[in-house]
N, C-alpha and C positions, 0 to 999 in steps of 0.2 A: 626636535624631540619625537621619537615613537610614539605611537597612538597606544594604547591600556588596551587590550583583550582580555576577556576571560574564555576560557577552555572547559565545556561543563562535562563533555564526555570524552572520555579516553581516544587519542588519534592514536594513528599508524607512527615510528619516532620518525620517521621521517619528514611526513607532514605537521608535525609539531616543530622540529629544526626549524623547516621553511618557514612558520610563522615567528618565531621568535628571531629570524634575520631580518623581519620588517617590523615585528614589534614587540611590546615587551607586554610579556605571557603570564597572567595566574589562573592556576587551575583551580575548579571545583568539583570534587569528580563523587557521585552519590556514594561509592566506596571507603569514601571519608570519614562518613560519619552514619552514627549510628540507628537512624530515620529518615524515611522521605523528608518528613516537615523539618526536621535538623537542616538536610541539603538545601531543602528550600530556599529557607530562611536565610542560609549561608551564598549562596547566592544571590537573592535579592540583595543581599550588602552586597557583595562584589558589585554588581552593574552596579551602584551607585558610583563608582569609581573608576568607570570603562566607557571606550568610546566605542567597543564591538562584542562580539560574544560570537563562540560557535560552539555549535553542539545537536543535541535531538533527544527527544521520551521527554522532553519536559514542558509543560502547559507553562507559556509565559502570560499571565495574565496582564491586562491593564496596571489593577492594583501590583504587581510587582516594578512597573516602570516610575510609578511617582515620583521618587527619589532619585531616577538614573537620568540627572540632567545631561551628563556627557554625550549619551548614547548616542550613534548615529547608524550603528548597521547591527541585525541578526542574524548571522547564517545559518542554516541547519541543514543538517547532513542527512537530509531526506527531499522526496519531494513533495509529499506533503504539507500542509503548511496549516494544520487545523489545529496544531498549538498556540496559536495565534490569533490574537484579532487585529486583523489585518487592516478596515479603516482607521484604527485606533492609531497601529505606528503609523500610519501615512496621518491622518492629522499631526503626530509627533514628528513629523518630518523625518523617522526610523527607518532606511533602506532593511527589506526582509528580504533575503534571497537565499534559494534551496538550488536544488540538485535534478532537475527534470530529466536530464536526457543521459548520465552516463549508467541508469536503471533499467533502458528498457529491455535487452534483450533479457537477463538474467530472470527480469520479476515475469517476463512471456513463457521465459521457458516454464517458470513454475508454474504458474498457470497449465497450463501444456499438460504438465506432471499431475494435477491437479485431475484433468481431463482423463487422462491415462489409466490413474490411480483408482476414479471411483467406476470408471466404465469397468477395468477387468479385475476390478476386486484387488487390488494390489498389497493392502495390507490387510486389510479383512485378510487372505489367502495364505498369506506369509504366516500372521499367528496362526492360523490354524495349519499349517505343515509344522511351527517349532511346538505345539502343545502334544504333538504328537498322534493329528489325525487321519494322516495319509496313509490308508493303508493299500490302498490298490489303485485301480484307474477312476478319475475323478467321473462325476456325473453331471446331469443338471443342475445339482443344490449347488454346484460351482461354477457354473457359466456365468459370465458378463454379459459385455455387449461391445459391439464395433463401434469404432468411432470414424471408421473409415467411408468417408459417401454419408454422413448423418449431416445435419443443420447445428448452425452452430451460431447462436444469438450472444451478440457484444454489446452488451449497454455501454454507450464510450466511445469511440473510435478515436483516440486521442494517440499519443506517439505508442503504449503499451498495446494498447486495443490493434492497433493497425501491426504492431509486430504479431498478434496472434492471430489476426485475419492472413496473416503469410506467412506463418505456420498452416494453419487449417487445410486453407486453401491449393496451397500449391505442396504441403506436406501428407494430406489425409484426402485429399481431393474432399472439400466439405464445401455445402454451399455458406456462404456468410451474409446474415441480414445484422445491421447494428443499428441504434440509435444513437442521436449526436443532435446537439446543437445546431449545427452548420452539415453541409454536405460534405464528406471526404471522398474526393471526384478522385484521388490519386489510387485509393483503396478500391472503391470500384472500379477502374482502368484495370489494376492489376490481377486483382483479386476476385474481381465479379461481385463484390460485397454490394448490399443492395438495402439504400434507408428506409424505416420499415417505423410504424407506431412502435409503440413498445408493447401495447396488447397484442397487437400479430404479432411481436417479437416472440414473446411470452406465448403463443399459444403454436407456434407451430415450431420452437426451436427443441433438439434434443438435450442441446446440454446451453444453459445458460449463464453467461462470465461478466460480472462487475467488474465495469473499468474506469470507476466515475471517483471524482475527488467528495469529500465530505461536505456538504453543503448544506444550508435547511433547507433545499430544494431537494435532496438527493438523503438525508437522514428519511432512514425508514421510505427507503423509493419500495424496496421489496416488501411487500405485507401480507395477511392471510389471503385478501383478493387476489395480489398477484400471485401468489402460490398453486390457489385454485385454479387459476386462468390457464396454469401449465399442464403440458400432459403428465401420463401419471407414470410415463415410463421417462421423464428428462432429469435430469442431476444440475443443478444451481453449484457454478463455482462464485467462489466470492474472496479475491487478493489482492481490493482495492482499502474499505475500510469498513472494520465490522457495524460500524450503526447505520452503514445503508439498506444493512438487512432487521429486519424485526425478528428481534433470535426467540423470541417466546413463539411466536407464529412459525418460525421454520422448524423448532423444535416439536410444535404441533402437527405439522404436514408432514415432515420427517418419519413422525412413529407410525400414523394412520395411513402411510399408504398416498397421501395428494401429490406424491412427490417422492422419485425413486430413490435421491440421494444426493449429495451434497459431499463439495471438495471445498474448506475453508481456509484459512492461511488467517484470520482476523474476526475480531468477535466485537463484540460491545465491550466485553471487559477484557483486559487483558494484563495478567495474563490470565488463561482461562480457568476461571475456578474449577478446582477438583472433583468439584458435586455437581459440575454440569452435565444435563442429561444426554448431552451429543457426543461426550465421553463414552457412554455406553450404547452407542449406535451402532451396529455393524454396516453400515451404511451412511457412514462419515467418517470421509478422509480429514482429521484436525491438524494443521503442522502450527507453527510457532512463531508466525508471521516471518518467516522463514523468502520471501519477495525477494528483496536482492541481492540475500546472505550468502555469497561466493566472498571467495579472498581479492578477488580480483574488483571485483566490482563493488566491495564495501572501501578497497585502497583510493576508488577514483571516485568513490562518493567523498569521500574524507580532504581528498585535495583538491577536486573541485569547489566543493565549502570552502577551504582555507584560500584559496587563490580569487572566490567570491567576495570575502572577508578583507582582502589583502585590497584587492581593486577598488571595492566602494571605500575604503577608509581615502583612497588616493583618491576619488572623484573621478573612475575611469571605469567604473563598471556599467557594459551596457545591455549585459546579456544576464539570464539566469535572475531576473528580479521579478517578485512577486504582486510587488505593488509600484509598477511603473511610474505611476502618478505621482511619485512620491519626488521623483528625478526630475518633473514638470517646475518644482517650487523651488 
């Protein structure tokens, strides 16, 4: 007999086929119905009745596994994985496994873009040519800045982090200092990248890039401290996950000047309310957590999940798992 999936976000038809050739598929898909807490709810029944589940954007709580004694694997189409509590499925003996590596060139390059964007003014510039205020040869009220030969601070050096230290570096000639965990000897070989506190990070870099997963160690890493600690001419990206920044404090450094500007992809809330004051920044680039959203690379997030899904249901999956310990029991 097939193993029971449920489907909570919309695949590619193709990656849906290929699950439904190894098992038998019900969808829940928030389109459904007429409330988040409706889908919810409607979900939390389905996993009572499922031995897997794939999907992404939805906080699976403890309290929603109670009931889902079948369960044995979560995949999600991200590689994130802070919808989850992750000792909880490994006490439950629940395989979690995401999407780490077929993201990173896509979510670097934004990043990249990011960099780009808020050094030469890129849409700040834009609206004001479509408002109709280009009348002759621009001046200084429209100079940016180079990014070319600047310092370029990566909190992270992890598979994304080390794509944008090889952009930087060998694209922009930048020098690259990061913070990490562990050393990344392979980044520095290449790159010249060089491990550094995160306060000298912070205080001698021009532009600064979050690249770090969600953690209580890393919620609110960025604060009014660290914001001060930077120069007042560096720009803070951030397209890893918006609560590592303290948006009330960046929105404060933001207006006053502690801090030249900021390229975001990710907020605390999202999506980002309409009355936030970094909507009205000219000196914030905001996109739509927009990371790995190519066609291309949202296709191989969807079938890597599903081929995740397909493998730990078989007891053959050895890669791409989030809570390895779980594969020890």
């Amino acid at each position: 007999m097939q193993p029971r999936i449920v489907v909570y976000k919309s695949l590619p038809a193709d990656v849906l086929a290929y699950l439904r050739e190894h098992t038998h598929v019900d969808t829940v898909y928030p389109e459904q119905f007429d409330s988040r807490e409706a889908f919810v709810a409607a979900l939390a029944e389905s996993l009572t009745q499922a031995d897997g589940a794939i999907g992404a954007s939805v906080k699976i709580p403890p309290s929603m596994l109670e009931s889902a004694k079948r369960l044995r694997v979560l995949s999600t189409v991200s590689v994130g994985i802070d919808n989850f509590d992750v000792p909880d499925l490994t006490r439950r003996g629940i395989v979690l496994t995401h999407t780490p590596d077929v993201l990173t060139e896509s979510t670097a390059d934004t990043v990249f873009a990011l960099i780009l964007a808020t050094a030469r003014r890129v849409v700040e510039l834009a609206d004001w040519v479509k408002a109709g205020h280009w009348k002759g040869s621009i001046g200084e009220a429209q100079y940016g800045v180079e990014v070319q030969g600047k310092t370029l601070g990566i909190v992270g050096l992890g598979r994304i982090g080390g794509a944008l230290a090889r952009r930087a570096a060998l694209g922009f000639n930048m020098r690259v200092l990061y913070t990490n965990r562990s050393r990344n000897e392979a980044a520095e070989r290449a790159y010249g990248a060089r491990r550094v506190e995160l306060a000298r990070l912070l205080g001698e870099s021009d532009f600064v890039c979050l690249q770090v997963p969600l953690t209580d160690e890393t919620r609110h890493l960025i604060g009014a401290r660290e914001l001060r600690s930077m120069k007042r001419s560096a720009i803070l990206i951030n397209a890893s996950r918006g609560a590592t920044v303290d948006e009330a404090a960046i929105i404060a450094a933001l207006s006053d000047g502690t801090i030249a500007g900021a390229g975001l992809d990710v907020f605390e809330e999202e999506p980002l309310p309409v009355d936030s004051p970094l909507l009205r920044m000219k000196n914030v680039v905001a996109l739509p957590h927009i990371g790995s959203a190519t066609h291309e690379t949202r296709h191989a997030m969807a079938r890597c999940a599903a081929e995740n899904l397909v493998d730990a249901l078989a007891n053959r999956l050895s890669r791409n798992v989030a809570n390895p310990d779980v594969l020890k029991s």
